[in-house]
C-alpha positions as CSV (number, residue, x, y, z in Angstrom):
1,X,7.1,11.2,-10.9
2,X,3.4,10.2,-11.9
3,X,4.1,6.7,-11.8
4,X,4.4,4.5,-8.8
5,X,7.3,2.2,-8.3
6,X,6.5,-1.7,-8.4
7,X,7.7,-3.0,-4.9
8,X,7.0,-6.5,-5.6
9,X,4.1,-8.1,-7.5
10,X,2.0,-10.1,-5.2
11,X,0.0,-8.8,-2.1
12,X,1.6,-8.2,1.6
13,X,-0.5,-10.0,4.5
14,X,0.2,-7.7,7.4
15,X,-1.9,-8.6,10.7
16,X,-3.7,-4.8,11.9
17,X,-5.2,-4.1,14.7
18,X,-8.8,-2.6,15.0
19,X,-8.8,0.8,15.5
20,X,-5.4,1.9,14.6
21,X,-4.6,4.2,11.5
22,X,-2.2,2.8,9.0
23,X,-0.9,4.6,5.9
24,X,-0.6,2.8,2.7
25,X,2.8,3.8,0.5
26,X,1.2,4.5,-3.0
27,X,4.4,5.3,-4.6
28,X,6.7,2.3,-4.1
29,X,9.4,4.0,-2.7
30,X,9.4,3.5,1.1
31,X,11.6,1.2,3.3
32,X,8.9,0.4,5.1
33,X,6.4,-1.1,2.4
34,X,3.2,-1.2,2.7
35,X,3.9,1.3,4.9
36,X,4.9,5.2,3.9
37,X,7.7,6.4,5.5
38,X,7.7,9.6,3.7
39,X,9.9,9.0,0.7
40,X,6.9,10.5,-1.5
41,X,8.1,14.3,-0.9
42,X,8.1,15.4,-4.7
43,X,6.2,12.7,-6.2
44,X,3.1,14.1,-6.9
45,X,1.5,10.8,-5.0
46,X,0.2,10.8,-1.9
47,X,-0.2,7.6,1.0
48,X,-3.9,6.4,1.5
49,X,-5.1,6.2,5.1
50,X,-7.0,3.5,6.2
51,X,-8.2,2.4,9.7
52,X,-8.3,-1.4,10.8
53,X,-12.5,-1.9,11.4
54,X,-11.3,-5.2,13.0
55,X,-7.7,-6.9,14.3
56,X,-7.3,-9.5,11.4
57,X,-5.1,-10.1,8.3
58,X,-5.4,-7.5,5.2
59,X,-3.7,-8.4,2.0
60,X,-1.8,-4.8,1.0
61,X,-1.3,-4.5,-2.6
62,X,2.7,-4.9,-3.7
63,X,2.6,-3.6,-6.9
64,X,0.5,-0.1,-6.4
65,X,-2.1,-0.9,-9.4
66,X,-4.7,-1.9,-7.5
67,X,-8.0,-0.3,-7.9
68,X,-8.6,-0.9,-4.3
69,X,-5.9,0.7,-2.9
70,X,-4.5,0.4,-0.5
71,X,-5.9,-3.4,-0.6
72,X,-5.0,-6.0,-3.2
73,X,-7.4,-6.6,-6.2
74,X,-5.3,-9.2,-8.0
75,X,-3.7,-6.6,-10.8
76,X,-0.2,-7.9,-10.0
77,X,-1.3,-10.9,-11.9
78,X,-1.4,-8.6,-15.3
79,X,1.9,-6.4,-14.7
Protein backbone atom coordinates (compact mmCIF):
# COMPACT_ATOMS: atom_id res chain seq x y z
CA UNK A 1 0.00 0.00 0.00
CA UNK A 2 1.56 3.56 -0.84
CA UNK A 3 -1.63 5.20 -0.66
CA UNK A 4 -3.45 6.31 2.40
CA UNK A 5 -7.14 5.49 2.89
CA UNK A 6 -9.54 8.59 2.86
CA UNK A 7 -11.32 8.36 6.40
CA UNK A 8 -13.55 11.16 5.82
CA UNK A 9 -12.98 14.44 4.00
CA UNK A 10 -13.17 17.30 6.48
CA UNK A 11 -10.88 17.84 9.52
CA UNK A 12 -11.37 16.16 13.19
CA UNK A 13 -11.46 18.86 16.21
CA UNK A 14 -10.15 16.67 19.01
CA UNK A 15 -9.45 18.72 22.38
CA UNK A 16 -5.33 17.66 23.56
CA UNK A 17 -3.85 18.25 26.36
CA UNK A 18 -0.36 20.10 26.74
CA UNK A 19 2.24 17.87 27.09
CA UNK A 20 0.83 14.62 26.09
CA UNK A 21 2.14 12.61 22.92
CA UNK A 22 -0.49 11.80 20.41
CA UNK A 23 0.06 9.74 17.22
CA UNK A 24 -1.55 10.82 14.04
CA UNK A 25 -2.94 7.55 11.69
CA UNK A 26 -1.41 8.50 8.30
CA UNK A 27 -2.82 5.57 6.57
CA UNK A 28 -6.57 5.75 7.05
CA UNK A 29 -6.97 2.51 8.32
CA UNK A 30 -7.36 2.66 12.19
CA UNK A 31 -10.53 2.39 14.38
CA UNK A 32 -9.41 4.88 16.27
CA UNK A 33 -9.02 7.87 13.67
CA UNK A 34 -7.05 10.36 14.03
CA UNK A 35 -5.60 8.21 16.15
CA UNK A 36 -3.17 4.98 15.07
CA UNK A 37 -4.02 1.96 16.52
CA UNK A 38 -1.58 0.09 14.65
CA UNK A 39 -3.45 -1.20 11.58
CA UNK A 40 -0.37 0.24 9.49
CA UNK A 41 1.72 -3.08 9.93
CA UNK A 42 2.61 -3.65 6.08
CA UNK A 43 1.70 -0.40 4.69
CA UNK A 44 4.80 1.07 4.07
CA UNK A 45 3.21 4.35 6.07
CA UNK A 46 4.12 5.23 9.25
CA UNK A 47 1.95 7.50 12.17
CA UNK A 48 3.37 11.11 12.85
CA UNK A 49 3.94 12.00 16.50
CA UNK A 50 3.09 15.15 17.71
CA UNK A 51 3.06 16.68 21.25
CA UNK A 52 0.21 19.12 22.48
CA UNK A 53 2.47 22.68 23.19
CA UNK A 54 -0.87 23.73 24.86
CA UNK A 55 -4.40 22.04 26.12
CA UNK A 56 -6.68 23.44 23.22
CA UNK A 57 -8.58 22.25 20.11
CA UNK A 58 -6.43 20.93 16.96
CA UNK A 59 -8.22 20.35 13.69
CA UNK A 60 -6.58 16.63 12.62
CA UNK A 61 -6.69 16.19 8.94
CA UNK A 62 -9.60 13.42 7.81
CA UNK A 63 -8.59 12.72 4.50
CA UNK A 64 -4.48 12.15 4.96
CA UNK A 65 -3.48 14.71 2.11
CA UNK A 66 -2.61 17.34 4.10
CA UNK A 67 0.78 18.86 3.74
CA UNK A 68 0.68 19.51 7.33
CA UNK A 69 0.13 16.41 8.62
CA UNK A 70 -0.97 15.42 11.03
CA UNK A 71 -2.98 18.92 11.09
CA UNK A 72 -5.53 19.98 8.53
CA UNK A 73 -4.51 22.33 5.62
CA UNK A 74 -7.84 22.38 3.76
CA UNK A 75 -6.84 19.67 0.91
CA UNK A 76 -10.07 17.75 1.63
CA UNK A 77 -11.75 20.56 -0.19
CA UNK A 78 -9.90 19.27 -3.64
CA UNK A 79 -10.26 15.37 -3.20
Amino acid sequence: MTDPVIFQKSPMPIEVEEGKTYFWCACGKSAKQPFCDGSHKDTGIAPVKITAEATKKMFFCGCKASAKAPLCDGSHNKL
